[in-house]
One Martini backbone bead per residue (centre of mass of N, CA, C, O) as a GRO file, in nm:
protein
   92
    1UNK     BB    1  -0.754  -0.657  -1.843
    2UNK     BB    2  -0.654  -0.861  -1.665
    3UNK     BB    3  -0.356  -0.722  -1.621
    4UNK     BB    4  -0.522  -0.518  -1.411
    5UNK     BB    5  -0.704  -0.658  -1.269
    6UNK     BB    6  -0.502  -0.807  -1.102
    7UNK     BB    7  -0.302  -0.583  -0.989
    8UNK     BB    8  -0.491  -0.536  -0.719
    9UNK     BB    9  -0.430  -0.757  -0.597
   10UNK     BB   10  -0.307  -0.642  -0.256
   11UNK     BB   11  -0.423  -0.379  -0.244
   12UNK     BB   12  -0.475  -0.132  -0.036
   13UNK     BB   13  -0.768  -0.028   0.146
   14UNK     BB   14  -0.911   0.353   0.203
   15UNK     BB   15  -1.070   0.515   0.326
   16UNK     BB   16  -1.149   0.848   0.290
   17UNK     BB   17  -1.007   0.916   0.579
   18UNK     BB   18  -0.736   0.661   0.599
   19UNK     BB   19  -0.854   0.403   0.692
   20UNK     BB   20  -0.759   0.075   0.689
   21UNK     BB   21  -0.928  -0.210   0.581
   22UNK     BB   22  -0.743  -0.364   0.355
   23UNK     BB   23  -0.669  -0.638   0.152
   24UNK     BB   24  -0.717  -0.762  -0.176
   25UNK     BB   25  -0.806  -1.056  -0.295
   26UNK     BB   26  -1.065  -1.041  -0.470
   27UNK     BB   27  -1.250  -0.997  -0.837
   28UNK     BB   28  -1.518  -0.909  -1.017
   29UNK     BB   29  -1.655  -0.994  -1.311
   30UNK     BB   30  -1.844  -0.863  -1.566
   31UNK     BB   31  -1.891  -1.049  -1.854
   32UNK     BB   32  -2.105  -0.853  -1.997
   33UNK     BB   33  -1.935  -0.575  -1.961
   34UNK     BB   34  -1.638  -0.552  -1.858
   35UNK     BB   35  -1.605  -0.538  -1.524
   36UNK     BB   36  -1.593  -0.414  -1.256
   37UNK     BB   37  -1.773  -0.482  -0.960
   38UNK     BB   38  -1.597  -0.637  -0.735
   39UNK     BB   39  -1.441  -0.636  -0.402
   40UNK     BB   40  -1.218  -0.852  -0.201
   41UNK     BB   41  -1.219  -0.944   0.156
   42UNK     BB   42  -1.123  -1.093   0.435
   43UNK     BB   43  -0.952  -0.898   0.584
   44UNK     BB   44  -1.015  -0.683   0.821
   45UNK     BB   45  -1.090  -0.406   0.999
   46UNK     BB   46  -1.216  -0.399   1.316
   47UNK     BB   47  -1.288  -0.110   1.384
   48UNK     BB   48  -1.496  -0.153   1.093
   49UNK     BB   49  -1.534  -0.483   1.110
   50UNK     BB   50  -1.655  -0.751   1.252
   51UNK     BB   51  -1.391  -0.936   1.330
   52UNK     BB   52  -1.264  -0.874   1.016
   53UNK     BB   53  -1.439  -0.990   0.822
   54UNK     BB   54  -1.558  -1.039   0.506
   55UNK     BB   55  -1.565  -0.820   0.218
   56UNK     BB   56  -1.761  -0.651   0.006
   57UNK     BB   57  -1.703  -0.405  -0.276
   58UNK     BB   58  -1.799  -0.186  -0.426
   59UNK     BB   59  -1.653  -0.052  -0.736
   60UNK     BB   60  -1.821   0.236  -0.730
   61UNK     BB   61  -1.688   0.347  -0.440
   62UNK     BB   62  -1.423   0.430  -0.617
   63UNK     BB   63  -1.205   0.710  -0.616
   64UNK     BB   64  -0.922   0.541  -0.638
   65UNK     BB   65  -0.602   0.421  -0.842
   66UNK     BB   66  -0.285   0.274  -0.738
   67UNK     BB   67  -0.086   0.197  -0.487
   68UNK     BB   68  -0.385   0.272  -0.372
   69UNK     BB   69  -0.703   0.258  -0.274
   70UNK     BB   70  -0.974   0.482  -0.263
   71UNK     BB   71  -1.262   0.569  -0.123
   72UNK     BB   72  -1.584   0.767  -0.136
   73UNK     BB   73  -1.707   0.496   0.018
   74UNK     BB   74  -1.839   0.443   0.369
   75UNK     BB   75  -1.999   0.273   0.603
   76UNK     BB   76  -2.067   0.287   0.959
   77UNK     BB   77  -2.280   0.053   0.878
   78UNK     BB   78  -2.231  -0.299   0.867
   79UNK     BB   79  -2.355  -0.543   0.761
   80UNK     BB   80  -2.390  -0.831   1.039
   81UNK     BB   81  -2.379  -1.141   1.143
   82UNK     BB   82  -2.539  -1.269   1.358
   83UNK     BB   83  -2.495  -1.538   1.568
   84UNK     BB   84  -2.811  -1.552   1.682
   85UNK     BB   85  -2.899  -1.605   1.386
   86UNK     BB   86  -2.951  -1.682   1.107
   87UNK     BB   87  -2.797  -1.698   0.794
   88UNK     BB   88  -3.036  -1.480   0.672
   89UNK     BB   89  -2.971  -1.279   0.872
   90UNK     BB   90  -2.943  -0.937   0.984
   91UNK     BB   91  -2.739  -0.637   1.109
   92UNK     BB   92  -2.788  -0.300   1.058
   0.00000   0.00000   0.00000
């Protein structure tokens, strides 16, 4: 299972739509359960996230996996935290 979960590592992904989110940077496995969780981007496309920022997108989102990953969920409205507020707030 590690030599398939890192496989993922680099590979990019795409909305459901084909507009490319950004490349897998990390992620995280459920170890008690032996699943992939959650994967995560550092860079993303400014287009879709606020600044190009970091997100995780849960693993159950994903609609297949080959030579790139596709979801067949992607929110139009991410949580993205404010500059304004405090680091515990966001805005959605």
């Amino acid at each position: 299972m590690i030599e398939e979960t890192s496989s993922l590592i680099g590979l990019e992904l795409f909305t459901p739509w084909g507009v490319k989110v950004g490349d897998v940077t990390n992620i995280e496995v459920d170890s008690e359960k032996g699943e992939i969780s959650n994967i995560f981007m550092e860079e993303t496309n400014e287009n879709l996230v606020e600044y190009g920022d970091s997100i995780m997108i849960p693993f159950r989102w994903i609609q297949a996996v080959g030579d790139i990953i596709i979801l067949k969920h992607f929110p139009e409205d991410l949580p993205i935290k404010s500059e304004q507020m405090g680091n515990e707030e966001y805005n959605y």
